[in-house]
TILUM-948045 format. One record per atom (N, C-alpha, C): x, z, y; residue in one letter. Coordinates in steps of 0.05 Angstrom, whole numbers, plus 5000, padded with zeros to 4 digits. Example, Ala and Ser with C-alpha at 12.3 -4.5 7.8 and 13.67 -1.06 7.14 Angstrom:
BEGIN
526451564886a524651564910a526451564934a525751424955s527351434979s525851575001s
This chain:
BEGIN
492354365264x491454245289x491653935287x493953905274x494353575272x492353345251x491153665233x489553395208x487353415233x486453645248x483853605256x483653375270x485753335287x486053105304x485952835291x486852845269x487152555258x484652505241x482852805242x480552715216x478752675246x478752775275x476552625297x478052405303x479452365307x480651975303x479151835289x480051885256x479051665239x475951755244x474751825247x471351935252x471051725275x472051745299x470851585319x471951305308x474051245300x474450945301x472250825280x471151015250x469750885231x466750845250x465250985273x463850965282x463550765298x466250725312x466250415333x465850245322x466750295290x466550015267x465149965267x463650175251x460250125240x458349985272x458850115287x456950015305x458449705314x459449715318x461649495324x460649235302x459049235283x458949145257x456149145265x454149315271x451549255278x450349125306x452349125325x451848995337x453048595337x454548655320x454548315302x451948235284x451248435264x449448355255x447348225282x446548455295x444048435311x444548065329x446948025331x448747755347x446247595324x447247505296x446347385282x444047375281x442447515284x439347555280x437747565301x438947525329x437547475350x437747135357x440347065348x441746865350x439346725335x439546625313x437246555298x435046605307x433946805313x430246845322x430946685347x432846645369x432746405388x432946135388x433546055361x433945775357x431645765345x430345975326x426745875329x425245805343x425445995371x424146005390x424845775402x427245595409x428145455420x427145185415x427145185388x425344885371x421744955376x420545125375x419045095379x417145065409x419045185434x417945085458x418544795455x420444705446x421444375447x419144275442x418144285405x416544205402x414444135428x414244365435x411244375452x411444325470x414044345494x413644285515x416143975527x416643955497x420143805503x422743935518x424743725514x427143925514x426243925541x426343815561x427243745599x425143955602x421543985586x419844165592x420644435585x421744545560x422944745552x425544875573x426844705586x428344765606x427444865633x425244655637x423544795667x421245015667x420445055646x418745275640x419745495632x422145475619x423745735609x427245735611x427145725637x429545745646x430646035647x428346155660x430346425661x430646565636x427846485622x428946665587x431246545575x431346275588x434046275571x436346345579x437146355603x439246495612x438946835608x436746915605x437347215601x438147225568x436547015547x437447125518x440846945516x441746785531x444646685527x445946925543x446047095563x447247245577x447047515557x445147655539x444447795517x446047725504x446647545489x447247435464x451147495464x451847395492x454747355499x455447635501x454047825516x454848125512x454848265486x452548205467x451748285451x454748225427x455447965427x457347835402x460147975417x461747975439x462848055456x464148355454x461648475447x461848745443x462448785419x461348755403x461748765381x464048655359x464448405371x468148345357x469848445370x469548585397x471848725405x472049045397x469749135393x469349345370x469949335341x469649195335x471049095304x475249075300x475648805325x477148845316x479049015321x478349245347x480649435357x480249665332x478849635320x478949805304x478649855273x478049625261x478249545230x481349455220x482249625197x485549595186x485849305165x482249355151x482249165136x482048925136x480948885166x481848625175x484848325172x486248495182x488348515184x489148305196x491848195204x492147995227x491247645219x492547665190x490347295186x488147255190x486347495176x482947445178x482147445212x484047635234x483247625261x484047325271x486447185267x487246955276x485546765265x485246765242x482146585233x480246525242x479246835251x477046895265x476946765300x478146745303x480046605345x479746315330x481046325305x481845905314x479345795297x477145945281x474445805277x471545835293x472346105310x468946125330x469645875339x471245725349x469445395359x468745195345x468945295319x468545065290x465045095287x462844925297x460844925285x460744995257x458645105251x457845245228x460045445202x462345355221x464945455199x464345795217x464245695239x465346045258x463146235253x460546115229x458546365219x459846485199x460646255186x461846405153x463846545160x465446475173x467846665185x466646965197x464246925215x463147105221x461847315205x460547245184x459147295157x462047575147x464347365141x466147455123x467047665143x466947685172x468247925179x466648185184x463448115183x462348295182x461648445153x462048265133x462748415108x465148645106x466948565117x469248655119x469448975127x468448905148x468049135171x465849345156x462649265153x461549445146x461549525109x464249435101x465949595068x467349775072x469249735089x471249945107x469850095119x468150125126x467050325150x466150445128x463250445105x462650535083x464750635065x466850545062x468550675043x469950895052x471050785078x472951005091x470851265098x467851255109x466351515104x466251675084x465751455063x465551625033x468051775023x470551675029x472951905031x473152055043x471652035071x471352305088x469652515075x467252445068x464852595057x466752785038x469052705008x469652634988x471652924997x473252805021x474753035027x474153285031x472753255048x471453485074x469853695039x468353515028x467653754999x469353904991x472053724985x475053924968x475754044982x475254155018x478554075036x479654465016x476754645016x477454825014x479354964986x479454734963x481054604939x483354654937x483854524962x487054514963x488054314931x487154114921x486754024900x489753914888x491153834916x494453784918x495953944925x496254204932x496654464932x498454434912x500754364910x501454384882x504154684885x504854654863x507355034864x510054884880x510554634865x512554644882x512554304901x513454344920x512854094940x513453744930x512253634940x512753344937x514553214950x516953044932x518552904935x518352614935x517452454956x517452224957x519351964954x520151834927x523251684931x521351394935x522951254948x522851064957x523950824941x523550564930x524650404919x526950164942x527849954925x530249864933x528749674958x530949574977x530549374998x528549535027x527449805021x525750015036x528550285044x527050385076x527150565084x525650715088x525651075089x523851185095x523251125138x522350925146x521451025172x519951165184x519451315209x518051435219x515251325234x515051005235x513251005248x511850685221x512450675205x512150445184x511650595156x510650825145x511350885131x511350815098x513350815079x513050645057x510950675040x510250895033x508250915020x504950915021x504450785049x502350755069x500151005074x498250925066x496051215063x496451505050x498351415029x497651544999x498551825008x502351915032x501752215035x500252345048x498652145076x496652235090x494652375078x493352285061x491552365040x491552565013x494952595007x495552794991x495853105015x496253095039x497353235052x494253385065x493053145061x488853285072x488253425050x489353415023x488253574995x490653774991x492753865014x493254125009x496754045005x496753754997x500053734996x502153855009x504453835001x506753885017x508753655013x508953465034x510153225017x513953125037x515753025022x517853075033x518852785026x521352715040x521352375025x523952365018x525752155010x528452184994x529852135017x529451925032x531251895060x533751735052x533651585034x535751515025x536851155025x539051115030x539850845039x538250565027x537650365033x535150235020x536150025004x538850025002x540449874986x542849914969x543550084946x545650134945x545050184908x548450214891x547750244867x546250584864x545750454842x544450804830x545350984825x548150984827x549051174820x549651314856x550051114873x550151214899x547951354909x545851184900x542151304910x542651554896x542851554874x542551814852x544352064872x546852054882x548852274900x545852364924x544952174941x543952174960x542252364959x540252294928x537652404930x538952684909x541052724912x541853034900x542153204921x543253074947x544453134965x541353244985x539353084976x537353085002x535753404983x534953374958x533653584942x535253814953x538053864946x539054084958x539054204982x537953984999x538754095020x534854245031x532654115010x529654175010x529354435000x531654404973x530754664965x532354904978x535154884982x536155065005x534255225032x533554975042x532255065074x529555195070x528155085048x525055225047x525055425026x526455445016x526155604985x524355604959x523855334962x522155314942x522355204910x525155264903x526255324879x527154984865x524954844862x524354584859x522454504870x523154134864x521453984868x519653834849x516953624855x516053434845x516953184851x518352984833x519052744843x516052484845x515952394856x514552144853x515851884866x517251674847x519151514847x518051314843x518251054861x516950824861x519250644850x519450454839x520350254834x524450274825x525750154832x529150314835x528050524838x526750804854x527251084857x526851204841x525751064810x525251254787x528251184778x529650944777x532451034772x534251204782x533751174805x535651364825x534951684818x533051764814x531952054814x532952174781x533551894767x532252074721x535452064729x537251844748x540451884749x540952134759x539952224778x540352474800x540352654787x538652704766x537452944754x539652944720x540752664713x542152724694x545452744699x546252664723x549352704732x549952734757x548352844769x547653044790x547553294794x546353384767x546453654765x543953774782x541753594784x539553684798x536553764777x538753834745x535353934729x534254224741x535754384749x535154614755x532654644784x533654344795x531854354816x529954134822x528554084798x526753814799x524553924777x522253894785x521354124758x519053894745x518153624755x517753334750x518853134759x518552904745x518652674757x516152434742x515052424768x513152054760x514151874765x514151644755x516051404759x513651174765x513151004786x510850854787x513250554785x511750434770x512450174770x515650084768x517550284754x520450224746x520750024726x522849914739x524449864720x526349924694x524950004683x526250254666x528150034646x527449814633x528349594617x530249374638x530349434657x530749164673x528948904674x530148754695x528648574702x530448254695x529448164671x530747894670x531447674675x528347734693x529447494720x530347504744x531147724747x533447814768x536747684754x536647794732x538947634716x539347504713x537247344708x537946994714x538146914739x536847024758x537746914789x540147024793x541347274787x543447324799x546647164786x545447064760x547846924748x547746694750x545546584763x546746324769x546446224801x545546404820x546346394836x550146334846x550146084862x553046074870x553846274892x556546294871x557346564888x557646634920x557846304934x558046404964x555346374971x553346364957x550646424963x549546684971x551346804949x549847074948x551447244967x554447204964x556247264994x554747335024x553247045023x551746965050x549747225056x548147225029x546047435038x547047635032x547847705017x549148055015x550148165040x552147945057x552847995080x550548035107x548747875102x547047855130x544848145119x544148195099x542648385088x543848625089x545748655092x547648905101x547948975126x548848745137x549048815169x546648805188x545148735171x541948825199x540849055184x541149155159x541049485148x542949685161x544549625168x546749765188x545449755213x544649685218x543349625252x541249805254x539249865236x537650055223x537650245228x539350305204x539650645193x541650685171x542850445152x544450505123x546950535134x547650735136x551250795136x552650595128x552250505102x553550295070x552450295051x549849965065x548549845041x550249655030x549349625007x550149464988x549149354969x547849124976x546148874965x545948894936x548048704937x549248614902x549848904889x550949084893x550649334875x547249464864x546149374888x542749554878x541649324862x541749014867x540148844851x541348814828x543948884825x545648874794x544749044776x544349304789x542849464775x540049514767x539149364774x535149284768x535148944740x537948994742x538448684719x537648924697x536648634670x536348834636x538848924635x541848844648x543448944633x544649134644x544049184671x544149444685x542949704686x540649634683x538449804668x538849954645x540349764621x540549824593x543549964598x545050014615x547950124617x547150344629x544150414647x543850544661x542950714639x540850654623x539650774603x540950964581x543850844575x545350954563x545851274574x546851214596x547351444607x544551704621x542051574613x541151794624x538951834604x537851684579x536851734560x537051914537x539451974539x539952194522x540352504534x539152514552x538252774577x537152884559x536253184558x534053304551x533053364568x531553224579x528753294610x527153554601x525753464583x524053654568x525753914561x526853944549x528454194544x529954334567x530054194600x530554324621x527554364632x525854334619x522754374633x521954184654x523253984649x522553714672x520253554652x517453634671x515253384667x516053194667x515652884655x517252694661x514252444646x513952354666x511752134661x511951844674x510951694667x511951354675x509351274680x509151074702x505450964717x507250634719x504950464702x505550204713x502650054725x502649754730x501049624731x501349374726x499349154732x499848874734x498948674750x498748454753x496648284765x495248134752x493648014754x492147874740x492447554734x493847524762x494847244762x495847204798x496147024799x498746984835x496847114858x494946984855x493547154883x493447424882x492447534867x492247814862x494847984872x496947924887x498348004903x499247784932x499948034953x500347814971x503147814975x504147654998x506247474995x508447715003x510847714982x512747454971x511247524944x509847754931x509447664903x507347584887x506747394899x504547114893x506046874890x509346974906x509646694900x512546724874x513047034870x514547124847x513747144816x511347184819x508647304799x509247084774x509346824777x509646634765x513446604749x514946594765x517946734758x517946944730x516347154737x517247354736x515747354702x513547214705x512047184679x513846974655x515346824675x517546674654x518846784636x519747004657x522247214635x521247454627x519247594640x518847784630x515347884621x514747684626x510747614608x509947844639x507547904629x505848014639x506948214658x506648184685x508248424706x506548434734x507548524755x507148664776x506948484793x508348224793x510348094813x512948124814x513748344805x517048404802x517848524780x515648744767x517048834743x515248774718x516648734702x515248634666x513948864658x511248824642x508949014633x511949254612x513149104602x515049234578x516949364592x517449384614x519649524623x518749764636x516049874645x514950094655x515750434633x515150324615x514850614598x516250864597x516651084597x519351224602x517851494601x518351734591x517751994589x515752074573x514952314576x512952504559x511452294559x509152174581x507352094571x507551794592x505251674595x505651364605x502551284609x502551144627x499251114646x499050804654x499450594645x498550354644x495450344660x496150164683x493550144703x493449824701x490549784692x488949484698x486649514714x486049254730x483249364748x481549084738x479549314724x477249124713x476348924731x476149024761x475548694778x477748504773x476348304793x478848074788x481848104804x480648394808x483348324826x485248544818x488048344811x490248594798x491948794807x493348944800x494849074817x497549034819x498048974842x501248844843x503049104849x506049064845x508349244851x508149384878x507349234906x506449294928x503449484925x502149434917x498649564917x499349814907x500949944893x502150234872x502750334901x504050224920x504650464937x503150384974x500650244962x499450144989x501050055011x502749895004x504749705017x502249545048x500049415042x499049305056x495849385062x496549665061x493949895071x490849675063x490249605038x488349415034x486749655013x483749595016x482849715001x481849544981x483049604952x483149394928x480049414912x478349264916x476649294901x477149414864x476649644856x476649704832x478849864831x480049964856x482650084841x483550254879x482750484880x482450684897x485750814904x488050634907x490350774900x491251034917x489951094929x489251434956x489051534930x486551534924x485351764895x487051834874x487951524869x489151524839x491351704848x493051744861x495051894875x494552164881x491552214890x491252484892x490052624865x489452504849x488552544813x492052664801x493552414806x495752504798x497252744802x496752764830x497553014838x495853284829x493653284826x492453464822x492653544792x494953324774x494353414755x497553564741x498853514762x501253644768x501253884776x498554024783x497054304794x496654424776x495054204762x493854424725x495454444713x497654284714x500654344697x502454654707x501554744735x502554954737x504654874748x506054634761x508254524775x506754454798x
């Protein structure tokens, strides 16, 4: 009952779009055929004559025109995601900018009628598989969450991506676990939360899919935890598997009542939250190369494989600073100091880890940052579909028979 509802939602809002988007165009193109018209009574009759001969047409095509544009950006923007709040504030502080408030206008009607086209073509895309069940997988999805994140109920971390595994048949569940703490604490948590998934539903094991820290927290869970019996994969998107070196250098030369300061204020508005007992400096110590590589010790010599744990690693990169938005546009550059080619946060060399390994580049210009892997800012990335790529993944966790 609930997808039906949410698949006539997204149906009417992509329709308000689209139309919402044609009646801008139609703004523009009437707009223009009246400034033809407008120069050419001048011509002929002058402006003061163009005024007394065609007064009422013009108050009927300016009274047209105001409903017409009116309707239509308020159709757009109550209802386009891709917009998003700068391009709408742009949009308010340039309609009074001669000739700027077209291009602005231009750029939001692009906007609008890509999203409205794209988001149908996933409908179309779906509605073919729904009977598939293509994410159907044997045993349910485990969603871990990376460091400085909670799972919330109304924000959720991994934006579109379970909505869309859950329309192809998923069953998807999340780690729930404190958004700051060492790995070896995350690792108890997410033993603690599996047991308690696989207890209440009976479904023997799980599938992990671990974003960032949660591929540490989960390969820890599963190696001194005692949770191989009940994890029957794990994907790791965008880990830190090597550490991160320039976390190491910030954290060691950061002065110590610096970091005091924030560990403290970063704890106590996480407490205010939801974290029982975060703990700052324990989770970022552990995302250092040399926490990582102590971490590694202890869970690299696992036999995953020989407990029948799938075990695969997904990275990506950016292309350069824009190609992510803020804070890691303005990390991207840092992060390339110490560790070359990365995400915004993690080094191309530090992704790798398991049976097999899936390195993502997007032939457009635009790259994929640490945020874009788990649709952090619900944007649809030219060249790189991260809904799909997610539901591919999953589906191939199906043919595996897990």
């Amino acid at each position: 009952m609930r997808e039906i509802k949410d698949k006539i939602f997204t149906e009417t809002r992509l329709n308000i779009l689209a139309t919402g988007s044609v009646f801008l165009i139609i703004f523009l193109v009437s707009t223009a055929a009246f400034f033809v018209w407008l120069l050419m009574n001048i011509a002929q009759y002058g402006f003061s004559g163009t005024i007394k001969e065609s007064w009422s047409q013009l108050l009927f095509i300016i009274i047209f025109e105001i409903i017409i544009f009116w309707t239509g950006i308020i159709m757009v923007y109550t209802t386009s995601i891709q917009l998003g709040i700068k391009m709408r504030i742009i949009g308010i502080i340039c309609g009074f900018i001669p000739i700027v408030h077209i291009v602005i206008l231009l750029m939001i009607i692009k906007t609008a009628v890509c999203e409205a086209n794209f988001e149908k073509r996933k409908l179309k895309i779906n509605k073919k598989r729904t009977k598939d069940k293509i994410c159907k997988t044997r045993y349910p999805i485990l969603m871990v969450h990376g460091v400085f994140f909670r799972d919330f109920k109304y924000f959720n971390y991994w934006g579109r991506i379970p909505g869309e595994l859950e329309k192809n048949g998923a069953t998807v569940y999340y780690g729930d676990h404190q958004s700051a703490a060492s790995v070896e604490d995350s690792a108890k948590e997410l033993a603690e939360r599996i047991t308690r998934i696989v207890e209440s539903t009976g479904c023997e094991r799980v599938n992990v899919i671990a974003h960032s820290k949660g591929g540490l927290d989960i390969k820890t869970a599963v190696a001194k935890q005692g949770m191989a019996d009940k994890v029957a994969s794990i994907i790791t998107v965008n880990t830190p598997h090597k550490g991160c070196e320039f976390a190491e250098y910030l954290l060691n030369k950061a002065p110590e009542g610096m970091k005091e300061k924030v560990a403290s204020a970063y704890n106590s508005a996480l407490k205010k939250i939801g974290d029982p007992n975060p703990d700052f400096i324990a989770a970022v110590t552990d995302l250092t190369a040399s926490g990582c590589k102590r971490i590694a010790k202890e869970t690299d010599d696992f036999d995953f494989k020989g407990c029948k744990i799938y075990t695969k690693s997904i990275g990506s990169c950016m292309k350069n600073a824009s190609s992510g938005a803020f804070p890691l546009n303005m990390s991207y550059h840092l992060v390339k100091m110490f560790d070359g080619p990365n995400d915004g946060l993690v080094g191309e060399a530090s992704f790798r880890w398991g049976e097999d390994y899936q390195f993502l580049e997007n032939k457009k210009q635009r790259g994929i940052s640490h945020g874009d892997m788990i649709d952090l800012n619900r944007e649809n990335i030219p060249g790189f579909d991260v809904r799909e790529f997610f539901v591919e993944t999953v589906y191939d966790l199906k043919r595996r028979g897990l």
